[in-house]
C-alpha positions, 0 to 999 in steps of 0.5 A: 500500500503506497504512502499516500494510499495510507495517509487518505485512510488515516484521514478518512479513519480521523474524520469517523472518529471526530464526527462521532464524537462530534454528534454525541448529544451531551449537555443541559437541556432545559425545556420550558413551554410546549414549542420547546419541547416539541422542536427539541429533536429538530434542533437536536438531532443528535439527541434522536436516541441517546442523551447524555446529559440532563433533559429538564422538563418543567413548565405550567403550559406543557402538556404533551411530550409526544415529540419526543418518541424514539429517545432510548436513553437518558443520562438525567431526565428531570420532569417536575412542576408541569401541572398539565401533563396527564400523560408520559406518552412520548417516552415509550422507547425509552430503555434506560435511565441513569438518573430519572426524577418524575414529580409530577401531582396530575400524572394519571398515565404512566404506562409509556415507561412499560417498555424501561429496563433500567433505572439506576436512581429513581425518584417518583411521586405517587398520587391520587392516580398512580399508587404502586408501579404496576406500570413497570412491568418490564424493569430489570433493575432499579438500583435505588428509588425514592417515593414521594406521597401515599403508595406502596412498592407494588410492581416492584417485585424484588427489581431493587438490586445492586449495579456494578458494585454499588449497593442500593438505598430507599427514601421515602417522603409524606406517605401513610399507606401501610408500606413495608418492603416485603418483595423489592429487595432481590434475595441475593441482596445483603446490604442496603446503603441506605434507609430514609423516611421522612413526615411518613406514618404506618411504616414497618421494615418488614421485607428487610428480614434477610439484609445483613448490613445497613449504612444509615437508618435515618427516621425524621418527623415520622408517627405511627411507626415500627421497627419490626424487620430490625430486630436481628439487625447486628451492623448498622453504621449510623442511626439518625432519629429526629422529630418523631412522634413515639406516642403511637409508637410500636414498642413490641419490635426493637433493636434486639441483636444490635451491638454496633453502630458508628454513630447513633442521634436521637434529637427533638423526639416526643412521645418515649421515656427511655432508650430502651424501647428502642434498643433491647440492650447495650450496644458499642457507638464507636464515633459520635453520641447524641441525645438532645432536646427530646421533652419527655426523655427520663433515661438513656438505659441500655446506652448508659452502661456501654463502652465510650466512643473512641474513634472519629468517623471517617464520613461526614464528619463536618456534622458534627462538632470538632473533637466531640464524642459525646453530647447529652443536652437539653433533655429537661426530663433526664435527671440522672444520667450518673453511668459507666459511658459518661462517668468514663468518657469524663475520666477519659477525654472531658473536653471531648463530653457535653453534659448541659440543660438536662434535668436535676443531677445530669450534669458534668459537676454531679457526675465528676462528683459521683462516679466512684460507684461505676468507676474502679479505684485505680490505686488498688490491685485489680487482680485482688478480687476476681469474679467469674463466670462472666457472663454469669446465669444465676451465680457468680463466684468472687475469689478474693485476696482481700477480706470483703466487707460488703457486696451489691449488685446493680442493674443498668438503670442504677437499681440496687438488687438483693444479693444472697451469700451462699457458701464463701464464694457464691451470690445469688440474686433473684429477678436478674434477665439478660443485660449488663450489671455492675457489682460494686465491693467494699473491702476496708476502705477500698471499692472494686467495681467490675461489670458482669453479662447476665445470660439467663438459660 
C-alpha cells in the first residue's frame, strides 16, 4: 500500500472518529413551554436516541411530550412542576435511565415507561392516580428509588438490586399507606446503603428480614411507626432519629441483636421515656453520641452502661462538632444520667463530653462528683478480687485476696438488687434477665467495681 494510499485512510479513519464524537448529544437541556419541547429533536438531532446529559422538563403550559418518541436513553431526565401533563406518552422507547426524577401531582398515565429496563436512581411521586408501579412491568433493575406521597412498592417485585458494585438505598417522603418492603429487595441482596423516611406514618421494615448490613437508618418527623424487620439487625453504621412522634409508637419490635453502630442521634423526639424501647440492650457507638432536646426523655438505659466512643468517623464528619464524642443536652426530663459511658468518657477525654440543660443531677459537676460507684479505684490491685463466670446465669463466684466487707449488685438503670451469700464464694440474686450489671465491693476502705453479662438459660 503506497504512502499516500495510507495517509487518505488515516484521514478518512480521523474524520469517523471526530464526527462521532462530534454528534454525541451531551449537555443541559432545559425545556420550558410546549414549542420547546416539541422542536427539541429538530434542533437536536443528535439527541434522536441517546442523551447524555440532563433533559429538564418543567413548565405550567406543557402538556404533551409526544415529540419526543424514539429517545432510548437518558443520562438525567428531570420532569417536575408541569401541572398539565396527564400523560408520559412520548417516552415509550425509552430503555434506560441513569438518573430519572418524575414529580409530577396530575400524572394519571404512566404506562409509556412499560417498555424501561433500567433505572439506576429513581425518584417518583405517587398520587391520587398512580399508587404502586404496576406500570413497570418490564424493569430489570432499579438500583435505588425514592417515593414521594401515599403508595406502596407494588410492581416492584424484588427489581431493587445492586449495579456494578454499588449497593442500593430507599427514601421515602409524606406517605401513610401501610408500606413495608416485603418483595423489592432481590434475595441475593445483603446490604442496603441506605434507609430514609421522612413526615411518613404506618411504616414497618418488614421485607428487610434477610439484609445483613445497613449504612444509615435515618427516621425524621415520622408517627405511627415500627421497627419490626430490625430486630436481628447486628451492623448498622449510623442511626439518625429526629422529630418523631413515639406516642403511637410500636414498642413490641426493637433493636434486639444490635451491638454496633458508628454513630447513633436521637434529637427533638416526643412521645418515649427511655432508650430502651428502642434498643433491647447495650450496644458499642464507636464515633459520635447524641441525645438532645427530646421533652419527655427520663433515661438513656441500655446506652448508659456501654463502652465510650473512641474513634472519629471517617464520613461526614463536618456534622458534627470538632473533637466531640459525646453530647447529652437539653433533655429537661433526664435527671440522672450518673453511668459507666459518661462517668468514663469524663475520666477519659472531658473536653471531648457535653453534659448541659438536662434535668436535676445530669450534669458534668454531679457526675465528676459521683462516679466512684461505676468507676474502679485505680490505686488498688485489680487482680485482688476476681469474679467469674462472666457472663454469669444465676451465680457468680468472687475469689478474693482481700477480706470483703460488703457486696451489691446493680442493674443498668442504677437499681440496687438483693444479693444472697451462699457458701464463701457464691451470690445469688433473684429477678436478674439478660443485660449488663455492675457489682460494686467494699473491702476496708477500698471499692472494686467490675461489670458482669447476665445470660439467663
Amino acid at each position: 500500500m503506497s504512502l499516500s494510499i495510507q495517509k487518505n485512510l488515516y484521514i478518512i479513519i480521523l474524520s469517523l472518529i471526530t464526527s462521532t464524537l462530534t454528534s454525541q448529544c451531551t449537555g443541559d437541556f432545559q425545556l420550558t413551554t410546549q414549542a420547546e419541547v416539541d422542536n427539541f429533536l429538530i434542533n437536536n438531532p443528535d439527541c434522536s436516541e441517546i442523551i447524555n446529559g440532563r433533559l429538564g422538563i418543567k413548565g405550567d403550559e406543557i402538556f404533551s411530550l409526544e415529540s419526543l418518541m424514539g429517545i432510548k436513553k437518558i443520562d438525567h431526565l428531570q420532569l417536575f412542576e408541569s401541572p398539565n401533563i396527564t400523560s408520559l406518552h412520548g417516552l415509550d422507547s425509552i430503555r434506560f435511565l441513569n438518573r430519572g426524577t418524575i414529580l409530577l401531582q396530575n400524572l394519571n398515565d404512566p404506562h409509556a415507561l412499560n417498555n424501561v429496563d433500567t433505572i439506576i436512581h429513581f425518584r417518583f411521586s405517587l398520587n391520587d392516580f398512580i399508587d404502586e408501579f404496576n406500570f413497570l412491568e418490564n424493569i430489570n433493575l432499579v438500583n435505588s428509588i425514592s417515593t414521594f406521597a401515599n403508595g406502596t412498592f407494588k410492581g416492584l417485585d424484588h427489581k431493587l438490586k445492586k449495579y456494578q458494585g454499588n449497593n442500593p438505598y430507599i427514601s421515602i417522603y409524606g406517605n401513610s399507606s401501610d408500606l413495608d418492603f416485603n418483595d423489592l429487595l432481590d434475595p441475593s441482596l445483603d446490604t442496603l446503603l441506605r434507609v430514609s423516611i421522612y413526615r411518613s406514618q404506618n411504616f414497618s421494615f418488614e421485607g428487610l428480614e434477610e439484609i445483613n448490613h445497613i449504612g444509615l437508618i435515618d427516621l425524621r418527623w415520622n408517627e405511627s411507626f415500627s421497627l419490626n424487620g430490625l430486630q436481628e439487625k447486628r451492623s448498622i453504621e449510623w442511626i439518625t432519629l429526629i422529630e418523631n412522634d413515639f406516642t403511637d409508637f410500636n414498642y413490641e419490635h426493637k433493636f434486639d441483636l444490635l451491638k454496633y453502630t458508628d454513630v447513633v442521634r436521637f434529637l427533638d423526639n416526643e412521645g418515649i421515656d427511655s432508650l430502651s424501647h428502642i434498643f433491647t440492650s447495650s450496644l458499642y457507638v464507636i464515633s459520635y453520641l447524641e441525645i438532645h432536646n427530646n421533652p419527655d426523655l427520663l433515661s438513656i438505659s441500655p446506652l448508659e452502661w456501654m463502652d465510650i466512643p473512641r474513634e472519629n468517623y471517617p464520613y461526614f464528619s463536618s456534622a458534627f462538632p470538632d473533637d466531640i464524642y459525646i453530647d447529652i443536652s437539653d433533655n429537661p426530663l433526664l435527671e440522672d444520667c450518673q453511668s459507666f459511658l459518661l462517668c468514663k468518657a469524663l475520666e477519659t477525654y472531658h473536653d471531648s463530653v457535653i453534659i448541659t440543660n438536662n434535668g436535676g443531677n445530669c450534669n458534668v459537676d454531679y457526675l465528676l462528683e459521683n462516679c466512684d460507684l461505676v468507676l474502679s479505684d485505680d490505686n488498688v490491685n485489680k487482680n485482688d478480687i476476681i469474679v467469674y463466670p462472666n457472663p454469669f446465669t444465676d451465680y457468680f463466684t468472687i475469689s478474693s485476696e482481700v477480706i470483703i466487707d460488703q457486696v451489691d449488685l446493680y442493674n443498668a438503670s442504677g437499681v440496687k438488687l438483693n444479693v444472697t451469700k451462699l457458701g464463701s464464694h457464691y451470690y445469688h440474686s433473684s429477678s436478674i434477665t439478660d443485660g449488663v450489671y455492675y457489682l460494686k465491693i467494699k473491702s476496708g476502705d477500698h471499692n472494686y467495681h467490675r461489670r458482669l453479662v447476665s445470660l439467663t438459660r
